[in-house]
C-alpha positions in Angstrom: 24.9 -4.3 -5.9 22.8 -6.8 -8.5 19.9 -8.8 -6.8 22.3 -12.0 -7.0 25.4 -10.4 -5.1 22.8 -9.6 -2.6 21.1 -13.4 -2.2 24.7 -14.8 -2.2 26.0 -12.6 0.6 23.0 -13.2 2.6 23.0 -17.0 2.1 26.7 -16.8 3.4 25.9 -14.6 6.6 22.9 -17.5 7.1 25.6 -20.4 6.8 27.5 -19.1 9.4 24.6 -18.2 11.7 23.1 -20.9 14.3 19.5 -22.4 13.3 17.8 -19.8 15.5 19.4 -17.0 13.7 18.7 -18.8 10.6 15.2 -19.0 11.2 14.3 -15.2 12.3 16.1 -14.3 9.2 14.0 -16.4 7.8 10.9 -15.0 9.6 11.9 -11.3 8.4 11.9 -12.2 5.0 8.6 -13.6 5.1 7.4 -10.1 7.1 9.1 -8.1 4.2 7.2 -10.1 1.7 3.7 -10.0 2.9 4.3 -6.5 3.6 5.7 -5.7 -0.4 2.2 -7.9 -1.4 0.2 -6.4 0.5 1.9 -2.8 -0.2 1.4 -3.6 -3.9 -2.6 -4.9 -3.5 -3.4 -1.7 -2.2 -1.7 0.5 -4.6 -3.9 -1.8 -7.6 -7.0 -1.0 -5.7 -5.9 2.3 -5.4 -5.0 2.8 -9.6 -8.7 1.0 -9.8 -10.4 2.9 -7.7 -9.0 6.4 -9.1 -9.7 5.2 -12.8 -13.1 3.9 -12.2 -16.3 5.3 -13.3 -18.4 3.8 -9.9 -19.1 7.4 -8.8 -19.4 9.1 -12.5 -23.3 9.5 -11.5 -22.2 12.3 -9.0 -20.8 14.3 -11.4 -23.7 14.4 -13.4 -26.1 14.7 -10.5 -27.7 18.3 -10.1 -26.7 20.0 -6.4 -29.8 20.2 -4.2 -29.0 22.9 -1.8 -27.3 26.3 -2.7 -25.7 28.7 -0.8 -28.7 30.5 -0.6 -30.5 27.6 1.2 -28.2 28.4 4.2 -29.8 30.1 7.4 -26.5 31.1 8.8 -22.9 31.8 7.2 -20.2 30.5 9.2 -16.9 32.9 8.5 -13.9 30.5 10.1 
C-alpha cells in the first residue's frame, strides 16, 4: 500500500469518526511522530558518537597497571 492509499483511508475512517475519536487519532499521530524524531536524534548522536575521534587520546595512551601489578587473581 503507497503512503497516499494510506493517508486517504485514514482521512476517511476520521470523517466518519465523532470529534473525540478524531482528536485521539489525532493525539496518536503526534505520539508516533515525536517518538520517529526522537528515534532518529538518537540514532545521529549515535553515528557521531561511533565516528568521532573525542576518545582517540585513549588509544594512544600507555596502560598504567599490568597484570603483574595485581596482588590477587580472581579465576570466576
Amino acid at each position: 500500500m503507497t503512503k497516499q492509499a494510506i493517508i486517504e483511508r485514514i482521512l476517511n475512517a476520521i470523517n466518519h469518526l465523532p470529534e473525540d475519536k478524531a482528536e485521539e487519532i489525532s493525539d496518536f499521530a503526534d505520539f508516533v511522530a515525536k517518538r520517529y524524531d526522537e528515534q532518529q536524534l538518537s540514532e545521529g548522536i549515535q553515528h557521531l558518537t561511533a565516528n568521532s575521534d573525542s576518545f582517540g587520546f585513549l588509544q594512544e595512551e600507555e596502560d598504567l597497571y599490568s597484570e603483574t601489578d595485581l596482588k590477587e587473581v580472581y579465576n570466576a
